[in-house]
C-alpha positions in Angstrom: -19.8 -98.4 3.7 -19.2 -96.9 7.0 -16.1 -95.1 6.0 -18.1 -93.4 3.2 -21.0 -92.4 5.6 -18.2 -90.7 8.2 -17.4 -88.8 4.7 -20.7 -87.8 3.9 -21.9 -86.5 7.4 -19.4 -84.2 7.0 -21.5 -82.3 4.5 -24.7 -80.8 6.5 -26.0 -84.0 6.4 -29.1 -84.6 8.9 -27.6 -87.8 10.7 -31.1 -89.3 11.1 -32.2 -88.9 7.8 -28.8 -90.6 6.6 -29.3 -93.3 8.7 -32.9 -94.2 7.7 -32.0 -94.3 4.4 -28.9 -96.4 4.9 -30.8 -98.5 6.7 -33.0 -99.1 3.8 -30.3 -99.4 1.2 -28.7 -102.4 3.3 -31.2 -104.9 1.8 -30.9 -103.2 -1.8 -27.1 -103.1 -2.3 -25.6 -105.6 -4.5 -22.5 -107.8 -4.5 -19.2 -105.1 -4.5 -21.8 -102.3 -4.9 -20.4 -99.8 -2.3 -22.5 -96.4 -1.8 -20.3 -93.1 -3.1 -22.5 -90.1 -2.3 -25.9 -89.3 -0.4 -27.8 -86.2 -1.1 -30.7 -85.2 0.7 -33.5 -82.9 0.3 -33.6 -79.7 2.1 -36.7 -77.2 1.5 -37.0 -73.3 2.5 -39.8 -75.1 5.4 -39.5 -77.9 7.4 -39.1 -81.1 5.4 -40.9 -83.9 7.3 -39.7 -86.4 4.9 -37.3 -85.6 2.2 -36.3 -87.1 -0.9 -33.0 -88.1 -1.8 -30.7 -89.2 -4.3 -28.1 -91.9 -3.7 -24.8 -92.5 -6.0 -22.9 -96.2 -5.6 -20.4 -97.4 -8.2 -23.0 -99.1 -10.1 -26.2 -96.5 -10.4 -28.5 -94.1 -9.4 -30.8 -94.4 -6.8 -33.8 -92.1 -6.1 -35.6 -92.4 -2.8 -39.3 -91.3 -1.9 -40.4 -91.6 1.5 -44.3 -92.9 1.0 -46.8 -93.3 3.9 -45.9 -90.2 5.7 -42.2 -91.9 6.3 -43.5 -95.2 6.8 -42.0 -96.7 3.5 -39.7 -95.9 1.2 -40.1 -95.6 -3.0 -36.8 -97.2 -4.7 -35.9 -96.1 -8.4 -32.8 -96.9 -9.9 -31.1 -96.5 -12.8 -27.1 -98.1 -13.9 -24.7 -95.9 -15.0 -24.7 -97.4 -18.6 -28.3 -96.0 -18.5 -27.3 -92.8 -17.9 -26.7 -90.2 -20.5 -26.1 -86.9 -19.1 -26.3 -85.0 -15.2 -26.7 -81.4 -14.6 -26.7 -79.4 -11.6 -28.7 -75.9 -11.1 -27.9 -73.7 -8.4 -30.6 -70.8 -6.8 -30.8 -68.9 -4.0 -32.4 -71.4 -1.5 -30.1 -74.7 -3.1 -29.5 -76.4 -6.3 -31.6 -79.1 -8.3 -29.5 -82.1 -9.8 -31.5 -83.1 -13.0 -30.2 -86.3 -14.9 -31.7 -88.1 -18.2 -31.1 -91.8 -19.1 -30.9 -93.0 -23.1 -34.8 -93.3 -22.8 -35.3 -89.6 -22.6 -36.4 -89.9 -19.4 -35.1 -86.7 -17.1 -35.4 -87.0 -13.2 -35.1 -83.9 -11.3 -34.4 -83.8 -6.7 -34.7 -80.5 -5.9 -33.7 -78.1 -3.0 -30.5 -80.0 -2.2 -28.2 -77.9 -0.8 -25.3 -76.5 -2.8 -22.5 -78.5 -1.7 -24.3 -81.8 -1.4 -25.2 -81.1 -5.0 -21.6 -80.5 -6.3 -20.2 -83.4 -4.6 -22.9 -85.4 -5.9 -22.3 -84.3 -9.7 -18.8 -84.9 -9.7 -19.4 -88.2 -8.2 -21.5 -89.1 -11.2 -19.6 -87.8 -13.9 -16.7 -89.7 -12.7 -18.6 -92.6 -12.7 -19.6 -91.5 -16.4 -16.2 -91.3 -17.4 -15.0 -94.6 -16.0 -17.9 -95.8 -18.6 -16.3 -93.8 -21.9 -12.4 -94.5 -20.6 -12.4 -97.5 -18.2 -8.8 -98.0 -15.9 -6.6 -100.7 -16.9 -6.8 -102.4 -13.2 -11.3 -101.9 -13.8 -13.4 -104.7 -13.8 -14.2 -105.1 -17.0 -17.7 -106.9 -16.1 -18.7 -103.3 -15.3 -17.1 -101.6 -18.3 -18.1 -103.3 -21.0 -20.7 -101.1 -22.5 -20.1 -97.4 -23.3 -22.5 -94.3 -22.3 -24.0 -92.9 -25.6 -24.6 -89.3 -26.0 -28.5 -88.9 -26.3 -30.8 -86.3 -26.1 -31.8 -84.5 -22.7 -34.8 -83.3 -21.5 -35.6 -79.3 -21.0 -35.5 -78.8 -17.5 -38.7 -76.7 -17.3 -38.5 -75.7 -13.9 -35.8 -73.4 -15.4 -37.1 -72.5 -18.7 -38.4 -68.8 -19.6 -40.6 -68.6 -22.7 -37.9 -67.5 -25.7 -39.4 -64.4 -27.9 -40.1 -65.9 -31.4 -37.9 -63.4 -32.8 -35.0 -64.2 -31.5 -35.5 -67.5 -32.4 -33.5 -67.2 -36.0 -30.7 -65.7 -34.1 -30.4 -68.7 -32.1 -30.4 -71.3 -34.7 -27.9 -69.3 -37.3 -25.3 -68.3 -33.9 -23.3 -71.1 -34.8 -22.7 -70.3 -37.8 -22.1 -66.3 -37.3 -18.8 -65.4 -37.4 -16.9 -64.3 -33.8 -18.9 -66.4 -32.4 -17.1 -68.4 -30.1 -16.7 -72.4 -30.8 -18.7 -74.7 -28.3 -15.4 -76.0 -26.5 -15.3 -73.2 -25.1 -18.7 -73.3 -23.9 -19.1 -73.8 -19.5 -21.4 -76.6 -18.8 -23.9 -74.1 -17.4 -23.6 -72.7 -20.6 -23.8 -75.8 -23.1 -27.0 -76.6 -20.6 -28.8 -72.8 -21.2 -28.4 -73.5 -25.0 -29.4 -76.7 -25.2 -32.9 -75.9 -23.2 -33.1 -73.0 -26.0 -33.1 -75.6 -29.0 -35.3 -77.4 -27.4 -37.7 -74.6 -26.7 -37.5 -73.8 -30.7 -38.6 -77.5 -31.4 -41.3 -77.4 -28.8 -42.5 -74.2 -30.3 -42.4 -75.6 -34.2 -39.3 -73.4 -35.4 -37.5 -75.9 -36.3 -37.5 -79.5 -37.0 -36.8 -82.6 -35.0 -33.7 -83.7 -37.5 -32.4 -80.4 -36.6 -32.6 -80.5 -32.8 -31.5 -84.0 -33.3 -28.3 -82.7 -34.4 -28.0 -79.7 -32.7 -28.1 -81.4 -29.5 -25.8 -84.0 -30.3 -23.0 -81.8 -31.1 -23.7 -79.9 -27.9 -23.9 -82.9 -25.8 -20.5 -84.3 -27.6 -18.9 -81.2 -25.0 -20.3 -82.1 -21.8 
């Protein structure tokens, strides 16, 4: 674990805050559990006491200091929970958003940009060891495989679509030139994936539809 934390302090990482939460996470780490990446909140003001986001080799860890620093809030979630990660970038950082198979989405915001990245590669490699374990993997931990389910709208990013441009939108896929989805970027698969869900939360089209709208798009990420 120390080796890793020498890693991750190389990343603007505020030393104290890194340590308080390690501290923390000494009690809360299981058995070969080793801690992969460390995120922390960074806001425009002073952030007092940020939140953070912890990746190890076996979940997700999101951590809430409560009590004006005084305690700490632990959620976790395995990797075989996990159904998709996404990472949005802005001017003054990026928020990492992820959604389990419940339809539950979690979003840290204000981490800085690099911290962000390194954290979402971390977790899709730990996504892809689910769907194609290594020969030498334990197979305890690879048993199960991640499912492709649906993902939240991120609303923090959303704009309100114009109803008119909502038949446009559905009927794209099928209008000719219109280039395949494997050639979609992620950012890309993300922005039309939030737009189908804005036409189901809007009533212009129906769940079945979004159902299977999202699950080819999701099939790409």
């Amino acid at each position: 674990m120390i080796d890793n934390l020498k890693k991750i302090l190389n990343e603007d990482q505020d030393p104290k805050a890194i340590e308080k939460i390690t501290t923390k996470l000494q009690n809360l780490l299981m058995n070969n559990e080793e801690v992969g990446y460390i995120a922390v909140q960074k806001k425009p003001a002073v952030t007092l006491f940020p939140d953070s986001i912890v990746v190890t080799n076996k979940r997700i860890i999101l951590c809430k200091p409560k009590n004006l620093g005084l305690s700490m809030e632990f959620m976790d979630y395995d990797w075989d929970d996990v159904a998709a990660c996404f990472v949005k970038e802005g001017i003054l950082g990026a928020d990492y958003t992820f959604t389990t198979k419940s339809d539950l989405s979690h979003t840290v915001d204000y981490l800085p940009k690099n911290q962000a990245r390194k954290l979402y590669t971390y977790a899709k490699e730990q996504m892809d060891l689910l769907k194609n374990p290594r020969p030498d993997a334990d197979p305890a931990i690879v048993t199960e495989q991640v499912e492709e389910v649906a993902t939240e709208e991120v609303t923090n990013f959303a704009e309100i679509m114009p109803s008119a441009y909502a038949a446009e939108v559905v009927s794209s896929e099928a209008t000719s030139g219109e280039k395949k989805l494997s050639e979609f970027t992620q950012d890309e698969l993300f922005e039309k994936l939030q737009n189908y869900k804005k036409l189901l939360d809007n009533g212009l089209i129906m769940q079945a539809e979004y159902d299977n709208y999202k699950k080819e798009i999701l099939s790409y990420m």
